[in-house]
N, C-alpha and C positions, 0 to 999 in steps of 0.2 A: 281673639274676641269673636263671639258666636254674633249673627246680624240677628236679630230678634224684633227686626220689625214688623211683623206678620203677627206676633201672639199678640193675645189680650193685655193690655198695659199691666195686671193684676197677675199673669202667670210671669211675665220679663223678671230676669235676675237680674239684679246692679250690684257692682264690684265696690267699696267704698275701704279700698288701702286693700288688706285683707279679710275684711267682714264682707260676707253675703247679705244682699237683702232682696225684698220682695213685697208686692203689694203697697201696701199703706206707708213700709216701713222707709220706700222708694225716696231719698231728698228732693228737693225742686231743683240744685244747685251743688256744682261739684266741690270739691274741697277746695281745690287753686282759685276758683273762681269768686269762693267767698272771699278769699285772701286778695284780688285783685280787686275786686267792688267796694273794699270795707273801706268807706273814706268818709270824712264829714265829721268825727266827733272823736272821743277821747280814749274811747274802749279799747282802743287796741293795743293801749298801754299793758293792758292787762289780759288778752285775749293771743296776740303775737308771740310770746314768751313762748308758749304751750305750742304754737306754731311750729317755731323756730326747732324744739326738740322732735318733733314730727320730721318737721326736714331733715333733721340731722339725723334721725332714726332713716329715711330711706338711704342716703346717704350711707350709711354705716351697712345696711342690711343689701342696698348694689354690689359697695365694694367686696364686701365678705364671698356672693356666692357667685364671682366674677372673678376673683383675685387669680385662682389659679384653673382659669375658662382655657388657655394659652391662646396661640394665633386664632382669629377671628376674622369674621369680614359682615359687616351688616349689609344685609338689603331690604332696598323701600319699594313701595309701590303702593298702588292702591288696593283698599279694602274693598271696593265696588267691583273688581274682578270677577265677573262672573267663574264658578268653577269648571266648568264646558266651553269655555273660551280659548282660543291660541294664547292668549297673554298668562292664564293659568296655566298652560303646558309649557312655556317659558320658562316660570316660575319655578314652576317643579325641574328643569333641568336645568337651569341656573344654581340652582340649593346642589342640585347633585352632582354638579361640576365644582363647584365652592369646598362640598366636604371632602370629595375624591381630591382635590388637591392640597388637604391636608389641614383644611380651617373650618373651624366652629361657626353655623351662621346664625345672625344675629337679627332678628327680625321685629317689629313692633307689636308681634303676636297675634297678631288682627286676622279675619279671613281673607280671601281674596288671591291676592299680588305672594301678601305678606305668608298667608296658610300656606301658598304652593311654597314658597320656598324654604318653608319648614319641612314640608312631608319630604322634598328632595332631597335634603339632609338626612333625615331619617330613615328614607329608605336606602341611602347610600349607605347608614352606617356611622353617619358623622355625628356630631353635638348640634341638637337644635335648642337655640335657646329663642325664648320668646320676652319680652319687655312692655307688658298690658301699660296699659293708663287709665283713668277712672273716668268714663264715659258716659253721660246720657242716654245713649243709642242702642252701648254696646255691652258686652259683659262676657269674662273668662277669656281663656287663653284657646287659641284653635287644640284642636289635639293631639296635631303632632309636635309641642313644644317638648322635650325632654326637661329642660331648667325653666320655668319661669316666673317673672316678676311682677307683681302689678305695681304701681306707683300711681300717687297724688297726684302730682305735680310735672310737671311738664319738665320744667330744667335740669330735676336730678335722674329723672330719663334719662335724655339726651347726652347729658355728662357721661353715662355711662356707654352710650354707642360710642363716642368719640373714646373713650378712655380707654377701652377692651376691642376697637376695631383696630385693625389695617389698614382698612379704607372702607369708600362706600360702593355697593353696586345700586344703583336706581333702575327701577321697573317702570312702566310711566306709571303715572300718580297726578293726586289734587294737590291742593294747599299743604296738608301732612308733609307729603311727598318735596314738595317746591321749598317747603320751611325747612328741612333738613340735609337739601340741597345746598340751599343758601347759606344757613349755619355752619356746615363744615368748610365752604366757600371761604367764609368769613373767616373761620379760625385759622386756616392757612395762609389767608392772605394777610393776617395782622401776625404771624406768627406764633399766635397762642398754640397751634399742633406743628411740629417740625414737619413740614408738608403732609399730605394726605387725597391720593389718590382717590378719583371720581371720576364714574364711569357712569355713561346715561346711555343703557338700552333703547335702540329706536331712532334712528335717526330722523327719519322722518318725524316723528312725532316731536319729539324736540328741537326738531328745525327753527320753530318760531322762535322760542327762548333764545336760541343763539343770535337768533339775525336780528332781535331785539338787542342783544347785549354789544354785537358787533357795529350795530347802528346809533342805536338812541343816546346809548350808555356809553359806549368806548366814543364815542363821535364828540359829546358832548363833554368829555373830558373827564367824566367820574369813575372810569376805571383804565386799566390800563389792559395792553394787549396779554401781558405773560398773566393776566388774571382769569382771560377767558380760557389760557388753554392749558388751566385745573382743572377743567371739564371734558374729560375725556369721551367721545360717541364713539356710540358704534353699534351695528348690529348682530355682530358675532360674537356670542357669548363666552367659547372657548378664548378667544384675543381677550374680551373682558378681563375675566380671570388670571391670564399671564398677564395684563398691564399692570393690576395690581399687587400679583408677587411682585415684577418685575421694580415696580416704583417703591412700594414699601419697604425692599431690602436697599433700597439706594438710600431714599429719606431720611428713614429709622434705622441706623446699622445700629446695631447690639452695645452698647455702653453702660458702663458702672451707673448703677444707681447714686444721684447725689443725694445729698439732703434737701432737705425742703428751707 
C-alpha cells in the first residue's frame, strides 16, 4: 500500500475490494466498518445477506490463490518505516533470508517494515505475496508483491496469514503489528493452530511487552509462564529464521489431511 498522504485528497487512489476509485467517487467509510457500525434498526435483515456472500467471496478468492503458495512465513511490522531507515534494511534482509531458506513471504503489503521485506524476497528470488486491506489512508500494493490480495474485511485477512503461514516473524510495529501478535498468541494458546512459532525482532524494543506480560499479566494470574515463551526475541535474524524451521517441523509434522 502506497502512503499517499502528501497528494491532494482529489489525486489519492482508494482500494474498495478490487474497484479503484478516486476523487468524489472516494467513500467516507470502509466496507468492515459499515458492517461493524450498522446497529439500531431492521435493515440488516435485508442488507447482511449480500454481506455474508461478500465474505464468502474473499474467502473463496484467498483460498484459491493461496492453495498451492507452499511453505511460507509472514512478516509484520510497521508501515511508518521510513525507507532510509536501519529498520528498512532489516526488512529487506529479513525477506531475503526468509526466501533463501526456502519460504514464500507473506506480508500485509503495505510500505515500510512490510515493503522491505517484500523486495527481499524478490530480490532473492523467492515468492512475494502481499495481503492489502481496504484503507482510508492507504491504497494498492507496494511493488514488490509478486501475488497480491486486497481484502474488505479484516478477519478473512488474517485467516489467511495463519492458514498459509509457518509462523510469524514481527518487525517492531504499532497496533497492526501488536494485533496480530496477539492473535496468533491467542490461537495457539487455545489450540485453534497446532502451535505456531513467534519471533519478535528487537529486543530491546520489545523489552516493555515482555516485562509487562511477565509482571502485570503472569503475576496477576491471567496467563501463564509457557504462554509467554510463544514469543520468541531476538536480535539476530539468521537464529529468527532457523527458530522457525526449527519449531514448525516439530509442531506441524506432515499428516493425512482429515476431513472436515
Amino acid at each position: 500500500m502506497t502512503d499517499q498522504g502528501n497528494q491532494p485528497a482529489s489525486d489519492r487512489w482508494y482500494h474498495k475490494g478490487p474497484v479503484l476509485m478516486r476523487g468524489r467517487q472516494v467513500p467516507k467509510s470502509t466496507t468492515d466498518q459499515r458492517l461493524l457500525d450498522d446497529k439500531g434498526h431492521a435493515d440488516w435483515l435485508h442488507t447482511d445477506p449480500w454481506r455474508v456472500l461478500r465474505i464468502q467471496a474473499e474467502f473463496v478468492e484467498g483460498f484459491g490463490a493461496l492453495a498451492e503458495l507452499g511453505p511460507a512465513v509472514s512478516i509484520f511490522g510497521s508501515a511508518r518505516t521510513p525507507a532510509d531507515s536501519p529498520g528498512y534494511a532489516q526488512g529487506v534482509e529479513l525477506g531475503r533470508l526468509v526466501a533463501e531458506a526456502g519460504y514464500a513471504v507473506i506480508t500485509g503489503g503495505g510500505p515500510g517494515a512490510m515493503e522491505a521485506a517484500n523486495r527481499g524476497a524478490r530480490e532473492a528470488g523467492g515468492t512475494s505475496v502481499g495481503l492489502g486491506i481496504e484503507l482510508p489512508f492507504e491504497a494498492g500494493l507496494n511493488p514488490y508483491c509478486d501475488l497480491g490480495i486486497n481484502f474488505r474485511y479484516f478477519f478473512a485477512r488474517k485467516t489467511m496469514f495463519v492458514k498459509y503461514s509457518e509462523g510469524f516473524v514481527v518487525l517492531p510495529g504499532g497496533f497492526g503489528t501488536l494485533d496480530e501478535v496477539f492473535e496468533a498468541v491467542t490461537l495457539a494458546q487455545t489450540g485453534k493452530v497446532t502451535g505456531f512459532p513467534i519471533v519478535l525482532i528487537g529486543v530491546d524494543y520489545w523489552a516493555g511487552l515482555i516485562d509487562w506480560l511477565r509482571g502485570s499479566v503472569l503475576e496477576g494470574g491471567m496467563i501463564s509462564s509457557d504462554d509467554i515463551d510463544r514469543l520468541y526475541v531476538t536480535d539476530d535474524l539468521t537464529e529468527a529464521v532457523e527458530y522457525v524451521k526449527r519449531e514448525s517441523a516439530r509442531v506441524r509434522p506432515v499428516t493425512p489431511e482429515q476431513p472436515e
